[in-house]
C-alpha positions in Angstrom: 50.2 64.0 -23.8 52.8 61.6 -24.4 55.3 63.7 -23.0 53.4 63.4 -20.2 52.8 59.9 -20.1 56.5 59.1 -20.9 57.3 61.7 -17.7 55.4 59.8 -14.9 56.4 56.4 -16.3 59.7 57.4 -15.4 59.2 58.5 -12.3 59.2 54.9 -10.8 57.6 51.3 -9.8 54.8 52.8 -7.6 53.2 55.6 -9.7 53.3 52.5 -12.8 51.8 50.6 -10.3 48.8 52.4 -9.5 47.9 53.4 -13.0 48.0 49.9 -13.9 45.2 49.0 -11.3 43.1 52.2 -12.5 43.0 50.8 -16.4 42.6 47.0 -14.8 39.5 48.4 -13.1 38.0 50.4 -15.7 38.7 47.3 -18.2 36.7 45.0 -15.7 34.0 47.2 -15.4 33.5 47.1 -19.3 33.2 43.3 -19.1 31.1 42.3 -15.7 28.2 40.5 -17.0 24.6 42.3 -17.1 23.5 39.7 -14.5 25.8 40.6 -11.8 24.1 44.0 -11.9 20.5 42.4 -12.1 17.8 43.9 -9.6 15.8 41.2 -7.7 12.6 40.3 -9.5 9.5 42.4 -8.9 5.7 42.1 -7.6 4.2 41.6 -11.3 0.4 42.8 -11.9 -0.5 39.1 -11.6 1.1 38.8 -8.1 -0.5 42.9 -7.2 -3.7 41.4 -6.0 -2.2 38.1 -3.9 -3.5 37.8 -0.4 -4.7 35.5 2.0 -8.0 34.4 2.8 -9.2 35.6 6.6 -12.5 33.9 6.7 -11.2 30.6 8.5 -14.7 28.7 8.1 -13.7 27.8 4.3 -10.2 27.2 4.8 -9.0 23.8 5.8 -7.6 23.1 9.3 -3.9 23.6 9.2 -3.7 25.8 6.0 -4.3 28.9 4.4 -5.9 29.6 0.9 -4.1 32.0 -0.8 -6.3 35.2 -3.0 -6.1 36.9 -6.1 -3.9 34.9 -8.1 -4.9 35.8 -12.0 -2.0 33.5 -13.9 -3.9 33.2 -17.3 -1.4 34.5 -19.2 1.0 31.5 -19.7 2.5 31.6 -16.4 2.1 29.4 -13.3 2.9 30.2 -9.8 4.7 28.4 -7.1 4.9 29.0 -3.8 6.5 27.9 -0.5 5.3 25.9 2.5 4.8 28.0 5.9 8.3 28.8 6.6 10.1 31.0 9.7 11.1 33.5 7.1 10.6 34.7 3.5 12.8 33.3 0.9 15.3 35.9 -0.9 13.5 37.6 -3.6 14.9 36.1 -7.6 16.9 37.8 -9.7 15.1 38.7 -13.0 15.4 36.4 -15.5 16.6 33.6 -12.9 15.8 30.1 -14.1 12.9 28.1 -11.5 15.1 25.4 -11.8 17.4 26.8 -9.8 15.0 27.1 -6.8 12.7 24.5 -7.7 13.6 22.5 -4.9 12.4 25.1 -2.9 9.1 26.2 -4.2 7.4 23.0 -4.6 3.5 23.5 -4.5 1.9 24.6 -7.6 -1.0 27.0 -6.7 -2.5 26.9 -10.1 -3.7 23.4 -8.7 -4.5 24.1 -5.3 -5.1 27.5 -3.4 -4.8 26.1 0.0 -1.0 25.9 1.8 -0.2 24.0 4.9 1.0 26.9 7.3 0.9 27.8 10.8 0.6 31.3 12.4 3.8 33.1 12.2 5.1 31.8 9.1 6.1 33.3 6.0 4.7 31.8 2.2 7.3 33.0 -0.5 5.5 32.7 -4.2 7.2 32.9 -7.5 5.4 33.6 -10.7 7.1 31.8 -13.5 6.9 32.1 -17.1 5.6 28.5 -18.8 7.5 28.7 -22.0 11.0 29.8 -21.1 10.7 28.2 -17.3 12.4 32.2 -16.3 10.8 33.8 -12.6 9.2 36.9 -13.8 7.5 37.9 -10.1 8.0 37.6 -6.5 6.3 37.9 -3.6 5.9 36.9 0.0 3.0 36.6 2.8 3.1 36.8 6.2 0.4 34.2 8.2 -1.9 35.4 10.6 -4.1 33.4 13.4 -6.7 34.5 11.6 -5.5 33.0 8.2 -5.5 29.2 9.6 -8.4 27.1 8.1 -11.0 25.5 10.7 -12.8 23.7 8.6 -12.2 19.3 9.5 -9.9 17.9 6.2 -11.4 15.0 4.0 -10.5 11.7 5.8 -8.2 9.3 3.5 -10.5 5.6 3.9 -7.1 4.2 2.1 -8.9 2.6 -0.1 -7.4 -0.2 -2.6 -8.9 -1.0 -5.7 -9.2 -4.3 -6.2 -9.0 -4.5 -10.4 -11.5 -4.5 -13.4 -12.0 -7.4 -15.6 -11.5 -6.5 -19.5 -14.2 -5.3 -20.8 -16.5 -4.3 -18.1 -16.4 -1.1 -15.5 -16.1 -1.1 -12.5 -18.3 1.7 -10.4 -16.8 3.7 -7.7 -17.7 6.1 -5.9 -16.1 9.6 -4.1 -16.5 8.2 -0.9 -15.0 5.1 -1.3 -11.8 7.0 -1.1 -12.6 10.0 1.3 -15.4 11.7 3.7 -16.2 14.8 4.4 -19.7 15.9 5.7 -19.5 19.0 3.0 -19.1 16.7 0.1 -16.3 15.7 -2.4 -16.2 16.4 -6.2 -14.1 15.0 -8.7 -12.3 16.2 -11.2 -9.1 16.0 -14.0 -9.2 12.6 -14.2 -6.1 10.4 -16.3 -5.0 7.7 -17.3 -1.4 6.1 -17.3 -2.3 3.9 -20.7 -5.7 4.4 -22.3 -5.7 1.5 -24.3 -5.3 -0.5 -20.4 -7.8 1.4 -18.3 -9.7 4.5 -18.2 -12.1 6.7 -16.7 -15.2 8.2 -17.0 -16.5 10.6 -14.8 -20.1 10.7 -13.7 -20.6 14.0 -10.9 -20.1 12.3 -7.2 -19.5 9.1 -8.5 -17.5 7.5 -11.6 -16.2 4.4 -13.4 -13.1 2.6 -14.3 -13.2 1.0 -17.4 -10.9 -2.5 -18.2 -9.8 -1.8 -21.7 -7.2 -4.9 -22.2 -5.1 -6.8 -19.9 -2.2 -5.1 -17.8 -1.3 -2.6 -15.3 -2.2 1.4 -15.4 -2.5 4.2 -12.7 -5.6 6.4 -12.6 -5.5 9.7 -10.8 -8.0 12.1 -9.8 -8.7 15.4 -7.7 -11.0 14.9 -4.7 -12.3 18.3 -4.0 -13.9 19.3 -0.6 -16.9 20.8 -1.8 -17.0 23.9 0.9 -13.3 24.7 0.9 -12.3 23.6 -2.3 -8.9 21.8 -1.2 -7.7 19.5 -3.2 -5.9 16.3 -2.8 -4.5 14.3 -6.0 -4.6 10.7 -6.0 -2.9 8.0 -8.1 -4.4 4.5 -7.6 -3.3 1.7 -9.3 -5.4 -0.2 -12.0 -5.1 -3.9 -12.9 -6.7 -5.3 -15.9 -7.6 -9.1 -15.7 -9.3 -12.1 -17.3 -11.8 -13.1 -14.8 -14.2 -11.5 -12.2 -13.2 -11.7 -8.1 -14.6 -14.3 -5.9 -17.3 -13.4 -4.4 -17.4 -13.8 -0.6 -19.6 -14.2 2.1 -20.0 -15.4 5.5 -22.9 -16.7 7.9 -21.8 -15.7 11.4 -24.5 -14.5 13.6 -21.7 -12.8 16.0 -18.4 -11.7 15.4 -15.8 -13.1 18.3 -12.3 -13.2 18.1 -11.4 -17.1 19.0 -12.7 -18.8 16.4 -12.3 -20.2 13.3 -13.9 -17.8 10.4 -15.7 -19.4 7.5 -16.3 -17.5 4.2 -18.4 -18.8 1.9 -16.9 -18.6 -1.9 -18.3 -18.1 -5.4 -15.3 -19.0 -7.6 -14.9 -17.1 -10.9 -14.2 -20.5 -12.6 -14.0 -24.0 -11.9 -10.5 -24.5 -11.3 -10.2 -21.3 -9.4 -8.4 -21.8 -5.9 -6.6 -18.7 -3.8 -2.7 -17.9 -4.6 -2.6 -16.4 -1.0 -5.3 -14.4 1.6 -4.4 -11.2 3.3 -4.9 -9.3 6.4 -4.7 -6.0 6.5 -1.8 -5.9 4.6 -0.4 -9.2 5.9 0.4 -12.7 4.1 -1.7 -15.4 5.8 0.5 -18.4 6.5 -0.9 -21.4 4.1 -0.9 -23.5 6.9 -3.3 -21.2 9.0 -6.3 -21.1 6.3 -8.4 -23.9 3.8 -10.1 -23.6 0.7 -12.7 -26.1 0.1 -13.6 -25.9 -3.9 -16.7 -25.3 -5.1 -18.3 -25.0 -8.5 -18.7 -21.6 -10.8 -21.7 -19.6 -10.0 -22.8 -21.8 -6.6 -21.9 -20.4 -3.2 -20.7 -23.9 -2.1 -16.6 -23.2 -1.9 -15.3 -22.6 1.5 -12.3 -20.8 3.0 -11.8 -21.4 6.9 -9.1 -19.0 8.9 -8.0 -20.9 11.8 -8.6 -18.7 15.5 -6.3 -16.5 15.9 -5.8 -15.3 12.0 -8.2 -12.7 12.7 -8.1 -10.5 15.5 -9.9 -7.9 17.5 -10.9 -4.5 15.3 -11.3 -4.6 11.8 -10.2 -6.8 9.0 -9.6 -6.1 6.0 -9.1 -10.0 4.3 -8.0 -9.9 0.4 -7.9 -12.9 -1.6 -5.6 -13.2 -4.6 -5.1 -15.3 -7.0 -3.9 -15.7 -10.6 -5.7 -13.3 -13.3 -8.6 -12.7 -11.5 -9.6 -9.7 -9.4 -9.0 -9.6 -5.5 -12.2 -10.9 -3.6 -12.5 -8.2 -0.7 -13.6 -9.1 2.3 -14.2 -7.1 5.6 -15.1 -8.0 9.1 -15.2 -6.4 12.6 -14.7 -8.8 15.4 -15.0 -8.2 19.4 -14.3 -10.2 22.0 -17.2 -11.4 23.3 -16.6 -10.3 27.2 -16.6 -7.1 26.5 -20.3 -7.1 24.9 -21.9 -6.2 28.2 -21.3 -4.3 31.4 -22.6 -6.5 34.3 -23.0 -4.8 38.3 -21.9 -6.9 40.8 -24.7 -9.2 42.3 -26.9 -8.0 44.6 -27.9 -10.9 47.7 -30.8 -10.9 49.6 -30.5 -12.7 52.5 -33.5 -12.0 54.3 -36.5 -14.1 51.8 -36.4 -17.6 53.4 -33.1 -18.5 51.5 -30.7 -16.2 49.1 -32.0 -14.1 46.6 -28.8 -12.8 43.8 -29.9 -10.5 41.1 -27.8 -8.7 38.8 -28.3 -6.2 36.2 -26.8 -6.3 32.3 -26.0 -3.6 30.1 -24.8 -3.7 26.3 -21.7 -1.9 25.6 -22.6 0.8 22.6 -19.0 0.1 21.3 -19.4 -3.9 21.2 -22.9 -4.7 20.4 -21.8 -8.0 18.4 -24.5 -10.7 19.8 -27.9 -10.1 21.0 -29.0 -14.2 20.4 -29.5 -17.0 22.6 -27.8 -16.7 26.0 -27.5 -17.9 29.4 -27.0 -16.1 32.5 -26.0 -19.1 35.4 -25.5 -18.2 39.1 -23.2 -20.4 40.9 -23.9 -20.4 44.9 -20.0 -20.9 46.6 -19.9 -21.4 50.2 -16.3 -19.9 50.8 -14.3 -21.1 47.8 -16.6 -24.7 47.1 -19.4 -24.7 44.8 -22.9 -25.5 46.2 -25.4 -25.0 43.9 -25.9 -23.8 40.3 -29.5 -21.9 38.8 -29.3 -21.3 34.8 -31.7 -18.8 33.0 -31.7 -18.5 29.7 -32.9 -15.6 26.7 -33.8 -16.3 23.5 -32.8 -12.9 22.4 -31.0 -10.3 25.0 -32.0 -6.9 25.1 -30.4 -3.9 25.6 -30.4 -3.7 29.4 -31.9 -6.7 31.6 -31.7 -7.9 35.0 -32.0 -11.2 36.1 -31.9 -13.3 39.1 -31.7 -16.6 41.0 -32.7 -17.7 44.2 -31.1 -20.6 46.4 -33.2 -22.5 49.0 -30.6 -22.1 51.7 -31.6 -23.2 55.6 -28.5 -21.4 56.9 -28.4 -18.0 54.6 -28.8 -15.6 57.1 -26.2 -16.9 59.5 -23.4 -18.2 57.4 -21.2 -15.3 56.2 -19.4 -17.0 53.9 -21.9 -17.8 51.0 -21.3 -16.0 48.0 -22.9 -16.0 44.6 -20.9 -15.7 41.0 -22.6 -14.6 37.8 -21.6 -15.5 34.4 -23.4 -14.6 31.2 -22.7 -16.8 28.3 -23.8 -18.0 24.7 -26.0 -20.5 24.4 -28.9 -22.7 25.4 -28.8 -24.1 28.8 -30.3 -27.5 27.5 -27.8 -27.8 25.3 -24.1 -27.7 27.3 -22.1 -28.3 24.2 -23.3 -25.2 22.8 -22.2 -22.7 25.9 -19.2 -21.2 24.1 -18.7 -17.3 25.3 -18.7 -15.7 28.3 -20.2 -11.8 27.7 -19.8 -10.0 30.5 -17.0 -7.6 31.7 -18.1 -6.5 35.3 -18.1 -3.2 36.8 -18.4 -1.7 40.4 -21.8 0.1 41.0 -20.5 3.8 40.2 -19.4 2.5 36.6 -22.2 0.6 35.9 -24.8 3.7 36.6 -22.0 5.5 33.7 -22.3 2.6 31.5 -26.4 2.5 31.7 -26.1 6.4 31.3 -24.3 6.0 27.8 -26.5 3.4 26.5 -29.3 6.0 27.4 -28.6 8.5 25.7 -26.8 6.2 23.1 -30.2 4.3 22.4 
């Protein structure tokens, strides 16, 4: 063999040459890592039984809820959103780390998977203790895999702090609706020895352990579907109770100044700053008259203009005590009623003017004292004024004036306005808003239609 060897060595460069790359091959070969040979990962008994759900009445608009997933022995599974394709099947014993970035949602803590129709879910099956993908697979989504049941609404709502060593009850719906129901569940604290919580079925409490900050998170459940949203709400843990706030407004306009009435939580208690919806009131724009501790006898005053129309959500803060939380829904005031246009009657020994007044179902702010006036104008000049007024308006009214006029049926020119407005007629000072937005005929009969069937 040697001989041999020795005999087509000598033959030249090329035939050296290409055993050379034959031995360089074979020694390569003999050294390539196991992983470079590695199969992707496989469908794993757990993943065998994965579908998705086709009954879209218990599935949540805009997801699916994905079947069959049986991860109790010490793995979790991941999955994809809805994507245009599947993702490339893991080699086995790849790290999740390494595509972690791509399966984000954890279906061991919720089932249901924003997806549309067309879309592909990829899910990984992933081994707890050494963090290694031990099973793939993907789904394809279906029209009749998309949810059609309403999601819980989010109210956004703020907790406004505990005072050590009380609770402070809240309930499920304080935070979202659904018309199915919400449960609660897995409920933590940030710092125990700050805040807790104790859960109580629909409802629960926060408990003010010692002074500071924690978070408190919780899983709001729709009870039909079962989808699950996680939230995190910060807790704050203070000395003294909130101020408590009222107010004695009989009708909620826009354009005017707003007085709440204040219960400080101690006798040297004024407000830091006041809030609306989310904004910093300007110091200059509001006034706090002090009262004493336990007497609703302080005073805060926002100026016209602070609050506007819609709601409003007012916060007062101030050092070490919690947030007094006020809210308010102001109109403006014209658009409380629908009027017709005045109907005149020329032909009853003068002019006759009657108009009709609905109540906008959107607006119904003020139903007090109010006074509808008719004001006669020959051309553009005022002639004559007749004032009625209601102790209490109703729903839907008429009313109507009549002018002793010698010349009604022959001069074209007289005319009759209509204005309803707050207030007492025997008392001028006190007419203060105008009520009325009004409508041609045709949208008046659709406005008295809706408070119909609204009433």
């Amino acid at each position: 063999m040697l001989k041999g060897w020795f005999k087509v060595k000598a033959q030249g460069k090329s035939g050296f040459t290409v055993l050379s790359m034959m031995l360089a091959l074979v020694v390569a070969l003999s050294v390539l890592p196991s992983a470079a040979l590695a199969a992707p990962v496989s469908v794993t008994p757990s993943l065998s039984a994965v579908a998705l759900e086709t009954n879209s009445g218990v599935v949540t608009q805009g997801k699916v809820k994905v079947t069959g997933i049986n991860s109790s022995n010490g793995t979790v599974v991941w999955s994809t959103y809805g994507k245009a394709s599947a993702e490339v099947a893991p080699e086995a014993g790849a790290s999740f780390s390494t595509i972690a970035d791509v399966y984000t949602y954890k279906l061991n803590d919720n089932l249901f998977v924003p997806a549309a129709a067309g879309d592909t879910i990829s899910i990984v099956e992933v081994n707890a203790l050494s963090g290694e993908v031990v099973g793939y697979k993907s789904l394809t989504v279906g029209a009749n895999h998309i949810g059609t049941v309403a999601p819980m609404v989010n109210k956004d709502y703020v907790f406004p702090g505990v005072q050590t060593g009380y609770n402070k009850f809240l309930q499920v719906g304080d935070f979202y609706y659904s018309p199915y129901g919400i449960t609660i569940s897995n409920l933590t604290s940030s710092d125990p020895t700050i805040a807790s919580a104790s859960p109580n079925g629909w409802y629960f409490y926060i408990n003010g352990i010692s002074k500071g900050t924690a978070t408190i998170a919780f899983d709001a459940a729709d009870s039909l579907t079962g989808d699950k949203i996680r939230t995190t709400m910060t807790v704050s843990v203070v000395s003294n109770r909130q101020p408590y706030l009222y107010d004695n407004d009989d009708y909620y306009f826009t354009g005017k100044t707003f007085t709440l009435t204040v219960n400080p939580p101690t006798a040297q208690w004024v407000p830091d700053s006041i809030e609306v919806n989310g904004v910093v009131v300007p110091s200059e724009s509001y006034s706090y008259t002090p009262g004493d501790i336990g007497q609703n006898n302080g005073e805060i005053k926002l100026q016209a203009g602070v609050l506007l129309e819609g709601e409003n959500n007012i916060v007062v803060k101030s050092y070490d005590t919690i947030d007094g939380v006020y809210n308010v829904t102001l109109h403006q005031s014209e658009h409380s009623f629908y009027m017709s246009e005045p109907l005149i009657d020329r032909a009853s020994g003068g002019l006759t003017a009657s108009v009709k007044f609905v109540r906008n179902i959107n607006n119904n702010s003020y139903n007090g004292t109010a006074t509808a006036i008719f004001q006669l104008m020959n051309g553009d000049v005022p002639v004559d004024t007749v004032s009625v007024t209601t102790n209490r308006l109703d729903s839907y009214q008429t009313n109507r004036a009549h002018f002793n006029i010698a010349d009604a049926a022959t001069n074209p020119n007289y005319s009759v306005r209509v204005f309803l407005i707050t207030g007492d007629n025997a008392d001028p000072n006190n007419l203060g808003y105008t009520l009325v937005t009004e409508v041609d005929a045709t949208e008046f009969e659709q406005r008295y239609q809706e408070w119909r069937n609204w009433d």
